[in-house]
ZADO-1210 file (C-alpha; in nm, 4 decimals, padded with zeros to 6 digits):
<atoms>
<atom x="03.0833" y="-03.9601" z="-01.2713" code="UNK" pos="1"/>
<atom x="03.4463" y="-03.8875" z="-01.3842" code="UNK" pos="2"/>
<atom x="03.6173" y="-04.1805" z="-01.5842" code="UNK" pos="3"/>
<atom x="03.9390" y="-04.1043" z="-01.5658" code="UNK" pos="4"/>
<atom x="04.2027" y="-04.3486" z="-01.3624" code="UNK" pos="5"/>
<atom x="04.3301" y="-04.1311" z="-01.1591" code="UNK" pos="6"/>
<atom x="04.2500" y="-03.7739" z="-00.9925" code="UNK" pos="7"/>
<atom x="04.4878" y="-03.4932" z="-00.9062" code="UNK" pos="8"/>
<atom x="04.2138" y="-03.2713" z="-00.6862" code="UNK" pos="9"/>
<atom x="03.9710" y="-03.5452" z="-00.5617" code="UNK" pos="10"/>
<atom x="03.7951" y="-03.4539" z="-00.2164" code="UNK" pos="11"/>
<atom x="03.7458" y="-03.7072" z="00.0509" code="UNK" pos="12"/>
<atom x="03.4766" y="-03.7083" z="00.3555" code="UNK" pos="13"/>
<atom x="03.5304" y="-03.9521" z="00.5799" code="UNK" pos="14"/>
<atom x="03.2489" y="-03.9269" z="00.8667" code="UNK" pos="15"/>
<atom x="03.2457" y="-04.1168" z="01.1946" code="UNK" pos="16"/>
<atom x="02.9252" y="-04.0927" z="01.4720" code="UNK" pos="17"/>
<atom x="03.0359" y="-03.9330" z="01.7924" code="UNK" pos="18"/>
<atom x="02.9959" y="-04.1778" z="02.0442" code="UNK" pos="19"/>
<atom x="02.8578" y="-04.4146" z="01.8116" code="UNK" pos="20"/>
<atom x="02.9317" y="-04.7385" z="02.0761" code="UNK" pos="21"/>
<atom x="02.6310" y="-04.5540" z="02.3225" code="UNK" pos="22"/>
<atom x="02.3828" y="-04.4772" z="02.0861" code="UNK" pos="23"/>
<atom x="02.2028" y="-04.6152" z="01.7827" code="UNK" pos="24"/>
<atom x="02.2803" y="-04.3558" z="01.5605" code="UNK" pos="25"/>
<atom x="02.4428" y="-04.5228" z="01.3353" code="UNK" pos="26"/>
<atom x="02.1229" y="-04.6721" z="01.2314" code="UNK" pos="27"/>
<atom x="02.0480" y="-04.3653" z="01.0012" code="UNK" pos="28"/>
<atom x="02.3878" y="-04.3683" z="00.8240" code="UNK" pos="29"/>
<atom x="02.2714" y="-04.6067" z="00.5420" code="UNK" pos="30"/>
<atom x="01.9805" y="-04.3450" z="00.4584" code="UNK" pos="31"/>
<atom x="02.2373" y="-04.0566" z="00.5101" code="UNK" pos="32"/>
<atom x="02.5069" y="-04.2447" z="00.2048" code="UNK" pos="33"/>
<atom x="02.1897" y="-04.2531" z="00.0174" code="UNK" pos="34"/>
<atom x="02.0785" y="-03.9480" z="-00.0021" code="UNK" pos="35"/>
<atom x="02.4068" y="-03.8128" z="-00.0553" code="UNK" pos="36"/>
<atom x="02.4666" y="-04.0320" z="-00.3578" code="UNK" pos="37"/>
<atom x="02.1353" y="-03.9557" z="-00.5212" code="UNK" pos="38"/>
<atom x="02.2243" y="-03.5503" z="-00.4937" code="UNK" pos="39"/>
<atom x="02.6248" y="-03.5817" z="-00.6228" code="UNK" pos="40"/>
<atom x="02.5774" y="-03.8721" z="-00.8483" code="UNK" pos="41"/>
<atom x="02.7354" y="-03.6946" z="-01.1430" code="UNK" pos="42"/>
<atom x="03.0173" y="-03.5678" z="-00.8764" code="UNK" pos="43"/>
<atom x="03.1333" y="-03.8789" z="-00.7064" code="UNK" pos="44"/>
<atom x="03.4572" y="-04.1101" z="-00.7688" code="UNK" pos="45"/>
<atom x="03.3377" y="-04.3962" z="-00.5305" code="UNK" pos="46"/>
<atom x="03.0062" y="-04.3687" z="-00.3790" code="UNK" pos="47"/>
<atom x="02.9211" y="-04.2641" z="-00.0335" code="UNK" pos="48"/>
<atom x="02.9290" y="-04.6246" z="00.1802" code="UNK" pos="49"/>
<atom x="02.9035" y="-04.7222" z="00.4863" code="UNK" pos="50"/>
<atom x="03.2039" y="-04.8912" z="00.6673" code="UNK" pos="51"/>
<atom x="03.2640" y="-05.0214" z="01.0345" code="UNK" pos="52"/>
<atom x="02.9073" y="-04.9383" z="01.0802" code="UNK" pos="53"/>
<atom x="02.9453" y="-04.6096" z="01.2086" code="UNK" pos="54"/>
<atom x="03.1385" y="-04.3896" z="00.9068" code="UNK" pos="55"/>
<atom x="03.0349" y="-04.2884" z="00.5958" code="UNK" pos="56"/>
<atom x="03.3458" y="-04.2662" z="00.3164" code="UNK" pos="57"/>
<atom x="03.2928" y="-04.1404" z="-00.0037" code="UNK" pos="58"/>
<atom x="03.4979" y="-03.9718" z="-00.2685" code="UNK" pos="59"/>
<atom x="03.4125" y="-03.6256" z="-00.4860" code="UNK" pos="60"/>
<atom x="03.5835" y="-03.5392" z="-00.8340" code="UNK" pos="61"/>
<atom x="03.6285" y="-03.1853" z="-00.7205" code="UNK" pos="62"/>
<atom x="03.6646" y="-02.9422" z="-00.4238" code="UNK" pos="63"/>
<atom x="03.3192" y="-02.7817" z="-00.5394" code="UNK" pos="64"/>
<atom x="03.1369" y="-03.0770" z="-00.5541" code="UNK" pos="65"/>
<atom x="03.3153" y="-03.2145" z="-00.2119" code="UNK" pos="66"/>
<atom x="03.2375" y="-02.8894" z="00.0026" code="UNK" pos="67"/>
<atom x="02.8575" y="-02.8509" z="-00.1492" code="UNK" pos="68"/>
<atom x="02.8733" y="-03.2558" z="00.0332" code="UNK" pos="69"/>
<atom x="03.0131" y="-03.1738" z="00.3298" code="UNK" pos="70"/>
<atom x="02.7774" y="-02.9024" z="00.3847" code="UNK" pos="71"/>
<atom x="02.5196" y="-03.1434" z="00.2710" code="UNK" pos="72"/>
<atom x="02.6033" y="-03.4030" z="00.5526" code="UNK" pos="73"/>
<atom x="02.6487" y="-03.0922" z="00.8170" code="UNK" pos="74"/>
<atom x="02.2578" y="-03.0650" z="00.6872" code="UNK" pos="75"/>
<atom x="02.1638" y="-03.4281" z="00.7330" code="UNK" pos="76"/>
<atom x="02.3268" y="-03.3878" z="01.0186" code="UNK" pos="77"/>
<atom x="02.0467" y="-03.1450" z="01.1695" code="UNK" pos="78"/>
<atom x="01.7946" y="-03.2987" z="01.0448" code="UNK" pos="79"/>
<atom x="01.8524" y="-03.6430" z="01.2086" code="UNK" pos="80"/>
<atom x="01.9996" y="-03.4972" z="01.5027" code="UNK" pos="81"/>
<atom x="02.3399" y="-03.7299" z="01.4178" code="UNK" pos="82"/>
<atom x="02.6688" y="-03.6288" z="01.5720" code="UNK" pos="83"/>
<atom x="02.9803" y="-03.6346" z="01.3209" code="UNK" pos="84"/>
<atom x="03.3455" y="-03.6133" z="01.3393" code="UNK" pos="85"/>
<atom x="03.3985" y="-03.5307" z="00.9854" code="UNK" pos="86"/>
<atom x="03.7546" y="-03.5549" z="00.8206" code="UNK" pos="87"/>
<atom x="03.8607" y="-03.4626" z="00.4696" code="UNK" pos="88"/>
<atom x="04.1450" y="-03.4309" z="00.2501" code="UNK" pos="89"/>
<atom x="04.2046" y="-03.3126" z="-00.0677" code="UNK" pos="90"/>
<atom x="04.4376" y="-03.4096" z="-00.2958" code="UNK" pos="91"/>
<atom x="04.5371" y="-03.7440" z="-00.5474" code="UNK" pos="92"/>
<atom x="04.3612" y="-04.0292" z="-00.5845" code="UNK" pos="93"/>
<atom x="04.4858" y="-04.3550" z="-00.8333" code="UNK" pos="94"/>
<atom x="04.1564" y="-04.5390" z="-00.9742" code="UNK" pos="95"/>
<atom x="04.4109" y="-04.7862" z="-01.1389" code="UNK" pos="96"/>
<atom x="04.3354" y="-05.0775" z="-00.9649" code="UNK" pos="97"/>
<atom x="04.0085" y="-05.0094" z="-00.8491" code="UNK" pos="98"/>
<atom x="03.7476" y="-04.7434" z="-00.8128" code="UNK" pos="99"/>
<atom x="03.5666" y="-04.9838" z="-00.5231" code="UNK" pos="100"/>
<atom x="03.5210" y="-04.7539" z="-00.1986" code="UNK" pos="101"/>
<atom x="03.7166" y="-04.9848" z="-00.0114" code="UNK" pos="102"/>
<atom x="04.0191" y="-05.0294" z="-00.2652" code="UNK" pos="103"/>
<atom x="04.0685" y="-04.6974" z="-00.3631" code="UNK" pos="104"/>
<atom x="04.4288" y="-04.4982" z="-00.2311" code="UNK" pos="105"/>
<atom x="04.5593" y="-04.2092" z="-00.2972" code="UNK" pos="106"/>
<atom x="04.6894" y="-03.8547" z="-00.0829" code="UNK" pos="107"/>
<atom x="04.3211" y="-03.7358" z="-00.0372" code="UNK" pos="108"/>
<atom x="04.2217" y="-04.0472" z="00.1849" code="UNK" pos="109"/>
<atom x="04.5628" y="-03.9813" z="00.3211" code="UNK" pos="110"/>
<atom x="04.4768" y="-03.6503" z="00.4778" code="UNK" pos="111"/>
<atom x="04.1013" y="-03.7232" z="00.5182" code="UNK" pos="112"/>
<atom x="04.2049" y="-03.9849" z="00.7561" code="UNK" pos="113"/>
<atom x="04.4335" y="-03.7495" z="00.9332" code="UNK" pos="114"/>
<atom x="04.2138" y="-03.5013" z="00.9695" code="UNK" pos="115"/>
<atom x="03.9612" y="-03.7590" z="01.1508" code="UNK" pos="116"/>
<atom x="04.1866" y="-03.8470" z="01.4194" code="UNK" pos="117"/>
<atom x="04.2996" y="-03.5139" z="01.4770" code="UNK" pos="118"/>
<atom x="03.9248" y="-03.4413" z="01.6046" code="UNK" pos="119"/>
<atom x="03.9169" y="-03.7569" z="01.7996" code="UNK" pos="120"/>
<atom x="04.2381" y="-03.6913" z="01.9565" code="UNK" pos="121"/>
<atom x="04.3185" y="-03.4266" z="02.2413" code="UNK" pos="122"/>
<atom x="04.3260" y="-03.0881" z="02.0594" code="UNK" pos="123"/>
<atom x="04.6281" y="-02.9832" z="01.9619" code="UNK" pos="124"/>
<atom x="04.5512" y="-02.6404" z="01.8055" code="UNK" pos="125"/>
<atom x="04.2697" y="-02.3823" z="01.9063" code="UNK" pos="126"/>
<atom x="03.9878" y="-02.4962" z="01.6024" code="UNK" pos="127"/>
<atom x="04.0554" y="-02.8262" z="01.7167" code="UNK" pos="128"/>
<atom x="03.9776" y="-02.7339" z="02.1487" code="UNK" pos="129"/>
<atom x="03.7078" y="-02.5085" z="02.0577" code="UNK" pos="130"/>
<atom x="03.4973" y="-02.7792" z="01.8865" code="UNK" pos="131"/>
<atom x="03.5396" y="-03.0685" z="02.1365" code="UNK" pos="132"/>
<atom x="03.1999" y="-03.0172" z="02.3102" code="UNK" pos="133"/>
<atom x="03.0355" y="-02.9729" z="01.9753" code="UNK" pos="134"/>
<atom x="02.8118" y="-03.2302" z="01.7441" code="UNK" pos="135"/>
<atom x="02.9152" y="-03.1501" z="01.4166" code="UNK" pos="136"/>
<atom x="03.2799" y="-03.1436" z="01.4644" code="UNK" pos="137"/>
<atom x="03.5144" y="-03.0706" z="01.1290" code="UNK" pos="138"/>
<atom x="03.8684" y="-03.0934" z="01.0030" code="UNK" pos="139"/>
<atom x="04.0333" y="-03.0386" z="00.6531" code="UNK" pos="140"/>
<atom x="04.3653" y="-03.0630" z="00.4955" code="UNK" pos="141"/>
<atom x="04.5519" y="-02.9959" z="00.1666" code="UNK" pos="142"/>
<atom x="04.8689" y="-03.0913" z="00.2716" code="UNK" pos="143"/>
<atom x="05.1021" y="-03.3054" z="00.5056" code="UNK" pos="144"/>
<atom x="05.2472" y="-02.9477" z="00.6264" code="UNK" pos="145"/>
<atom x="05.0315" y="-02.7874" z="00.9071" code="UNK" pos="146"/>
<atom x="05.1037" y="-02.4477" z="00.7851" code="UNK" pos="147"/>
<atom x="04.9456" y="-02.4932" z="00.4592" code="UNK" pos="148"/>
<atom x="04.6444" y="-02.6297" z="00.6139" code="UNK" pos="149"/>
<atom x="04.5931" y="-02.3497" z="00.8252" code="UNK" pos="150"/>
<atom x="04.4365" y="-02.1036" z="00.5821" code="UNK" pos="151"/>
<atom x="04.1798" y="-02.3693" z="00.4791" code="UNK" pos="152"/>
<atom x="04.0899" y="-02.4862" z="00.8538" code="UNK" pos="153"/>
<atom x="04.0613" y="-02.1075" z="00.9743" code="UNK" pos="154"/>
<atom x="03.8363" y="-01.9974" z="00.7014" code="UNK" pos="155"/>
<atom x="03.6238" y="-02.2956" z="00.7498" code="UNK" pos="156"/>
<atom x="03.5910" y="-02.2128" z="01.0866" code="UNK" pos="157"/>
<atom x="03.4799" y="-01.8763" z="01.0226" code="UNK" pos="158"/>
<atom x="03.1853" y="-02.0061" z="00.7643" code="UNK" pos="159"/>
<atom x="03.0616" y="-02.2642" z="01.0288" code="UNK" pos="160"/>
<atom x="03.1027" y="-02.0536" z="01.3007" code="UNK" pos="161"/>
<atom x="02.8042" y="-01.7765" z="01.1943" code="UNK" pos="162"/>
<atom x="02.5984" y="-02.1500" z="01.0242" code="UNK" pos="163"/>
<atom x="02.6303" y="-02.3294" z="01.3198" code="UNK" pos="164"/>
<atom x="02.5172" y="-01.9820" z="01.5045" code="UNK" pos="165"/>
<atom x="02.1375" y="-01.9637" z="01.3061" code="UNK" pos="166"/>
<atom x="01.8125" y="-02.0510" z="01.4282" code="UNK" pos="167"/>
<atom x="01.6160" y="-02.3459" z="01.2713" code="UNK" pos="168"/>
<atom x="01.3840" y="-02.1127" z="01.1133" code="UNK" pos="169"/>
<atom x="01.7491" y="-01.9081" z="01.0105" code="UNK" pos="170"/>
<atom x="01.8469" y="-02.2878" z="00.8796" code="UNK" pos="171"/>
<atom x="01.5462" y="-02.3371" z="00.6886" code="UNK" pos="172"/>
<atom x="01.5478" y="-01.9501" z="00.5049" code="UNK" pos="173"/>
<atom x="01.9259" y="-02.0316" z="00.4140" code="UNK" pos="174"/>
<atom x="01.8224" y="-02.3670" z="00.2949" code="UNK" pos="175"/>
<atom x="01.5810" y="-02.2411" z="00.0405" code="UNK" pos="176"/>
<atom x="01.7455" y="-01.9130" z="-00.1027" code="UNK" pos="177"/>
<atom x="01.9877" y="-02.1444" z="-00.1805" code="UNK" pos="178"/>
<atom x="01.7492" y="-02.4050" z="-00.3099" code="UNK" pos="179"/>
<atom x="01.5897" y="-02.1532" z="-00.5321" code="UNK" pos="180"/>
<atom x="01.7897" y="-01.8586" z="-00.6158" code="UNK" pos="181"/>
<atom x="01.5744" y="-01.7570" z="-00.8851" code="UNK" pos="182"/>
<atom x="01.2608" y="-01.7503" z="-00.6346" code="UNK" pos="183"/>
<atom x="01.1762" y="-01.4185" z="-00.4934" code="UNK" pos="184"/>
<atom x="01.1762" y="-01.3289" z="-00.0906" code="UNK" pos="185"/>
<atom x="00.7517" y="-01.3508" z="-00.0948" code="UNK" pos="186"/>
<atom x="00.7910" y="-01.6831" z="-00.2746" code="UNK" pos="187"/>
<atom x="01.0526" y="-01.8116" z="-00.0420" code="UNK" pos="188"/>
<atom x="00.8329" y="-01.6652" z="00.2499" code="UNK" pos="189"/>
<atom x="00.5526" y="-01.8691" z="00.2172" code="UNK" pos="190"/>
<atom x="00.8018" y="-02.1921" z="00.1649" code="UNK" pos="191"/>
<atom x="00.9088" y="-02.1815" z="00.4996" code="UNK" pos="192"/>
<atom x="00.7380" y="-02.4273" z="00.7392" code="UNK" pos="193"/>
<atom x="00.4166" y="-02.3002" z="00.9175" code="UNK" pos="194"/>
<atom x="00.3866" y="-02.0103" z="00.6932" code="UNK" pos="195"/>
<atom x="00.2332" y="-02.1396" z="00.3741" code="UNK" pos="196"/>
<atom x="-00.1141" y="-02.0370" z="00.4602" code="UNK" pos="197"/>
<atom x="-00.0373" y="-01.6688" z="00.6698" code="UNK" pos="198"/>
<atom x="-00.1908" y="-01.4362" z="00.5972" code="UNK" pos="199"/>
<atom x="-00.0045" y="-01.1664" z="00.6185" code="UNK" pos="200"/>
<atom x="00.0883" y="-00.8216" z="00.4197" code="UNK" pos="201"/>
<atom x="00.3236" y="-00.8763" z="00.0893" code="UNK" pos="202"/>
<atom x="00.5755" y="-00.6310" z="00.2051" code="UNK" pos="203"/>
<atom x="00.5919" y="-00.7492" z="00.5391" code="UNK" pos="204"/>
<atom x="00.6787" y="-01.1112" z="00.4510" code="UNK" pos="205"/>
<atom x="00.9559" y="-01.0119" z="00.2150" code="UNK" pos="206"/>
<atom x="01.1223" y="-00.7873" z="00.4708" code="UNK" pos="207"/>
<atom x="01.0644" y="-01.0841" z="00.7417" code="UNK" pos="208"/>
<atom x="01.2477" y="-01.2974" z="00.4817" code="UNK" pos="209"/>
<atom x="01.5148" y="-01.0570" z="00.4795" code="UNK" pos="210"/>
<atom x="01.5728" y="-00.9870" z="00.8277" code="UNK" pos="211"/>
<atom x="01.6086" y="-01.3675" z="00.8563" code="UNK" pos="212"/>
<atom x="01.8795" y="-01.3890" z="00.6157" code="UNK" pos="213"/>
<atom x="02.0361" y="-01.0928" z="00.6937" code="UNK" pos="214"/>
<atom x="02.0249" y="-01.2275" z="01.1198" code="UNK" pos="215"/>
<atom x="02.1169" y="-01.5597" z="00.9140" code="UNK" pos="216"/>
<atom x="02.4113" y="-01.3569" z="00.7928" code="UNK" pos="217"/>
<atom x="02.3112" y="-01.5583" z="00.4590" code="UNK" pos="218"/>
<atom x="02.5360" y="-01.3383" z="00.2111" code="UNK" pos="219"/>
<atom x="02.8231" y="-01.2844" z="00.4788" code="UNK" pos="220"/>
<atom x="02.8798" y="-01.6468" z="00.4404" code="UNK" pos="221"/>
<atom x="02.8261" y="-01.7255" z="00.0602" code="UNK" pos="222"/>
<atom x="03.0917" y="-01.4620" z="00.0196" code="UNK" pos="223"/>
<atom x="03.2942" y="-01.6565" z="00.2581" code="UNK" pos="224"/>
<atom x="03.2251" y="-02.0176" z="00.0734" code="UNK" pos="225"/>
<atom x="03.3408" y="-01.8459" z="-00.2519" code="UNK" pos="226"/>
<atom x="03.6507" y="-01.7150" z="-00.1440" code="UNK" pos="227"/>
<atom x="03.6624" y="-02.0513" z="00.0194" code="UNK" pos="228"/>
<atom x="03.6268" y="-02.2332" z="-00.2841" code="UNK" pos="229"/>
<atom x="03.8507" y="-02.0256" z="-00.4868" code="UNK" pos="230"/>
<atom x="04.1379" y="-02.0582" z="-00.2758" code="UNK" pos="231"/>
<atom x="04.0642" y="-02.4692" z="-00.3245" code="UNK" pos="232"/>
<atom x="04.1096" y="-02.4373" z="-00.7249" code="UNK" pos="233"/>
<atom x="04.3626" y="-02.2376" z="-00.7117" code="UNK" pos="234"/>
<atom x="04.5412" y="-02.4713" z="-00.4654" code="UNK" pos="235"/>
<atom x="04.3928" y="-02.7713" z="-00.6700" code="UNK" pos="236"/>
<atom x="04.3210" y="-02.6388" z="-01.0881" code="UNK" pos="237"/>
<atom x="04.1507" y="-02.8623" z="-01.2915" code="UNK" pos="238"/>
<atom x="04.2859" y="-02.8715" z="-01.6745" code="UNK" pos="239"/>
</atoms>
């Protein structure tokens, strides 16, 4: 976890359950901040927490750390069939006084908080109106100007766009090529669910791997994510 008292290119998710007041959702957001903690441990500033009892806050070092959480969450997500708005901001954050969760200031919680209400609020830009019937709904910002934001929220549209687009079975293939990057396509083959015991032709399972990342349009988006992420550090360079 990063010691320093202050941080120039912190990166803040704040995460609120859609129509958390009618459901009992929020029920799994305690498991949810845990999980997340135990994966970014070495990555956070404040620790994923609960607040209000239906948002998760928590605070990254870096914009590499905060996106691999925020598509961590969009996971979670899935899995326990959760509805987010999810806001976040990048940017400064002062540890001076405190690094408690519910102390901490700075720019990033600034804009985090920003972008939340702009996806509770009536859209005001076409990212915004095309997500309002969705369950995983998403916002991020650099900046207070909307111009400079605009890069970041189109290209994140794009990426979630083709993952919100996949099959669970697409989901799952995705899941462990990036999991295991060093595994080959039979390996990863007999990983997915239901298909540890098929029998079935080597050759055939490592092109049916393939076609599902390829339909997955697996390496489409890691290109995207790293041009993504580069645009973030060179926005936000660390010394």
């Amino acid at each position: 976890m990063d010691t320093l008292k202050s941080n120039p290119h912190a990166f803040c998710i704040k995460a609120d359950v859609i129509g958390s007041r009618d459901s009992r959702l929020a029920r799994f957001l305690p498991e949810i901040a845990r999980a997340l903690n135990e994966r970014f441990a070495e990555a956070l500033l404040t620790p994923f927490i609960v607040r209000a009892g239906d948002e998760i806050f928590g605070i990254l070092e870096n914009p590499q750390a905060g996106f691999l959480a925020y598509k961590a969450l969009y996971a979670q997500s899935r899995e326990r069939n959760v509805p987010f708005y999810v806001g976040m901001g990048v940017g400064a954050v002062d540890l001076d006084e405190s690094a408690d969760s519910e102390l901490v200031n700075g720019k990033a919680i600034w804009l985090a908080a920003g972008a939340l209400e702009a996806l509770k609020g009536k859209p005001t830009t076409e990212i915004l109106a095309r997500q309002k019937h969705s369950r995983f709904r998403y916002a991020i910002a650099v900046s207070e100007q909307p111009e400079e934001n605009r890069v970041f929220e189109h290209f994140l549209f794009y990426i979630m766009s083709h993952i919100t687009s996949r099959t669970a079975l697409q989901h799952q293939a995705a899941a462990l090529k990036e999991a295991h990057p060093d595994w080959d396509n039979l390996r990863l083959y007999h990983s997915l669910e239901g298909k540890q015991a098929e029998i079935i032709d080597p050759q055939n399972a490592i092109a049916n791997f393939s076609k599902l990342l390829r339909r997955g349009n697996y390496q489409l988006v890691r290109d995207a994510e790293e041009t993504f992420l580069y645009l973030l550090r060179s926005r936000f360079p660390e010394d």
